[in-house]
N, C-alpha and C positions, 0 to 999 in steps of 0.2 A: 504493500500500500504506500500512497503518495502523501509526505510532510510536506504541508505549504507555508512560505513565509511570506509574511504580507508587510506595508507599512507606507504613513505617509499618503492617506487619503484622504486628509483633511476635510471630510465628511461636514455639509453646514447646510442649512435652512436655501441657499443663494443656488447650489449648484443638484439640485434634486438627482439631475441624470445621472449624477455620480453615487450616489444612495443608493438609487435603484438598480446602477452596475453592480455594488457591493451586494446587495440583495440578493442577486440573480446570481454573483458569482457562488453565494453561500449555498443557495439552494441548489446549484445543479454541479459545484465542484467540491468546493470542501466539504460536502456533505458527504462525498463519497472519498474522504481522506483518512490518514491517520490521526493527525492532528492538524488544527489551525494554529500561529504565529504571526501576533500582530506587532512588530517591534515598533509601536510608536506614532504619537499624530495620526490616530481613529479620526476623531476631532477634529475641526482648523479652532476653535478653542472653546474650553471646558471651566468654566465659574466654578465648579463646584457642584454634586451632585444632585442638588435640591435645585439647580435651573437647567436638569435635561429636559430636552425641547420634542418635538414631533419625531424629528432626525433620529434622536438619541433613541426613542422610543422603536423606530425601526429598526433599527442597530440590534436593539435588543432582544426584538420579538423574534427577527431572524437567527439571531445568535444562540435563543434558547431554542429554538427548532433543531440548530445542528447538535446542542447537547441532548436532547431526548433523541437523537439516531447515534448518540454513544461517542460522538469525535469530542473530543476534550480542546477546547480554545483558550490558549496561554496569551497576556499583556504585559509588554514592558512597557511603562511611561513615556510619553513623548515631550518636546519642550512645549507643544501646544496644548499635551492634556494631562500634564502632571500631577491635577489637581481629580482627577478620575479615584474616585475611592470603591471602600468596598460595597458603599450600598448597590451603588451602579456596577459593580463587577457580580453581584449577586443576582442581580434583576437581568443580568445578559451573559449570567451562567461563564463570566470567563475567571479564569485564575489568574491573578495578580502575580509577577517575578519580578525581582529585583534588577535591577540594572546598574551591570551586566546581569547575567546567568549562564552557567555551564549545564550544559544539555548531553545526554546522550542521543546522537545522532547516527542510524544505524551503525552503531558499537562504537563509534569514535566520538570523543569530547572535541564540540563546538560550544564555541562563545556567541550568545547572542547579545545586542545592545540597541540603542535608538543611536548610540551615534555621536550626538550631540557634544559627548567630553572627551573625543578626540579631536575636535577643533581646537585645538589649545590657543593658535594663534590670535583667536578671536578675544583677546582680555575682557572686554568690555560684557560680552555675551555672558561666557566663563564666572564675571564677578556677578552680574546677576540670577544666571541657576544655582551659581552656592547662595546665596541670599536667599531663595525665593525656594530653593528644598527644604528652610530650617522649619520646623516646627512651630516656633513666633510667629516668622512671615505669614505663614496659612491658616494659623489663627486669627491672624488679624484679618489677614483678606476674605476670608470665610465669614466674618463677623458685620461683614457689610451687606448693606442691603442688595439685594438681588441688581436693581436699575445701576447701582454705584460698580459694581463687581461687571455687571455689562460696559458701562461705559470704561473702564478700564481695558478690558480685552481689547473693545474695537482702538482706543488712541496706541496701546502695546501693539495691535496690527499693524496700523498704519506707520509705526514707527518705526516698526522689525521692515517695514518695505521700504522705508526712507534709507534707512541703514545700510540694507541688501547693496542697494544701488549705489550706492554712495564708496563702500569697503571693496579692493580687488578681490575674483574670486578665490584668490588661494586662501584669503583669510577664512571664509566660512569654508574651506574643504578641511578633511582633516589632515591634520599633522603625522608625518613618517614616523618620526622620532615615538610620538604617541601610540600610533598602531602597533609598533613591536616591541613597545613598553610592555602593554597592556597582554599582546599574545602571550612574553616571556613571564607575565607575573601569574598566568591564568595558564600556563603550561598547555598551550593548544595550537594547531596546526590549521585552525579554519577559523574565523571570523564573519559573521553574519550582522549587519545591519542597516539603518537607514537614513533618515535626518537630511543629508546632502544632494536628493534627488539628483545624482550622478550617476545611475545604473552600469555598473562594472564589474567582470572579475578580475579580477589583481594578483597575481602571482610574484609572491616574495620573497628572498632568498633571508632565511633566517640561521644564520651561523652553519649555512651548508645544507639547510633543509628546505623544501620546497614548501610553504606555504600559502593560503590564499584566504584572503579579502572580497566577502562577496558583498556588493553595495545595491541594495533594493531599488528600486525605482518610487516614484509618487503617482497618484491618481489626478491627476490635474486633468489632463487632457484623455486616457484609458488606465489599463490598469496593469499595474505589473507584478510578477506572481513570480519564487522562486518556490521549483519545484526538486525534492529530493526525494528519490524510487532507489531503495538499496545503493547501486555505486554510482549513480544517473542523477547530475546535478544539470536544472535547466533554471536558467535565469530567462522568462518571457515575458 
């Protein structure tokens, strides 16, 4: 049977046709998988789980359909829904993992991630996800009233796209240095994840060892799906 990894469909009220691809894809492919792997940005962005919207509400009825046919759906946090807790991991049936997470992946340990904290270059980015994982920050932001907690995401959008454009892109790709940081401290020969919608695989030489980097693609425009069948890796 077929592991799929998915990520990076920033899923929102604006772009419905992309809902309804995630839908369709749930119901006529992962349905018929081993497991589903969503590494990150379900969501284009997530208040907090008391203002899931219509979206969210599909997300989930679909999601619990694939776990009544038995496929088990794992979530790593995205930088756009990190704020995704358990009630909403309850009500759309998926398990929550930490980020990173080692997986066994037909017999062999892979690392999966959203990605995100191998952009080291990015300081600016960097100094706000350690901010904004602590505990304080999410109480306080959680404490606000729903409209206040909206208005916040949308100026954070518009300002993560001011930003985008403005910084060359090696800043938001990840860093070398950081990628075989992270392989050598997590003792693993495959890296999975997402964040950078740069769809790739990457092969790298680790102290003589052949290594690879597989880099998800986004739902912006279709959808991208990595699929792994025993020794058959397909990135589509």
């Amino acid at each position: 049977m077929t592991t799929l990894f998915i990520s990076d469909l920033h899923l929102d009220a604006s772009r419905p046709h992309i809902t309804r691809l995630f839908v369709g894809f749930v119901r006529t492919q992962a349905i018929a998988a081993k497991a589903l792997y969503i590494l990150g940005d379900l969501f284009e962005t997530w208040i907090g789980d008391d203002g899931a919207d219509e979206t969210a509400d599909q997300v989930a009825t679909a999601l619990t359909e694939l776990h009544a046919h038995g496929v088990p759906c794992f979530f790593i946090h995205g930088n756009r829904d990190f704020l995704l807790g358990d009630a909403y991991a309850r009500q759309a049936r998926m398990t929550l993992l930490p980020d990173p997470s080692v997986i066994d992946l037909e017999g062999e340990r892979v690392l999966i991630m959203h990605g995100d904290t191998l952009c080291t270059d990015d300081a600016p980015y960097q100094a706000f996800r350690a901010q904004s994982r602590t505990p304080p920050w999410q109480r306080a932001f959680l404490s606000k009233s729903l409209p206040e907690r909206q208005a916040f995401a949308e100026q954070a959008r518009a300002e993560s796209r001011r930003y985008t454009q403005s910084v060359a892109d090696a800043m938001t790709d990840v860093n070398a240095e950081a990628v075989l940081a992270t392989m050598r401290a997590y003792d693993v020969r495959r890296l999975i994840h997402g964040h950078t919608h740069r769809p790739a695989v990457h092969r790298i030489d680790l102290h003589g060892t052949t290594t690879e980097r597989i880099v998800l693609g986004d739902w912006y425009a279709h959808s991208s799906v990595l699929r792994v069948t025993g020794n058959s890796i397909q990135l589509v």
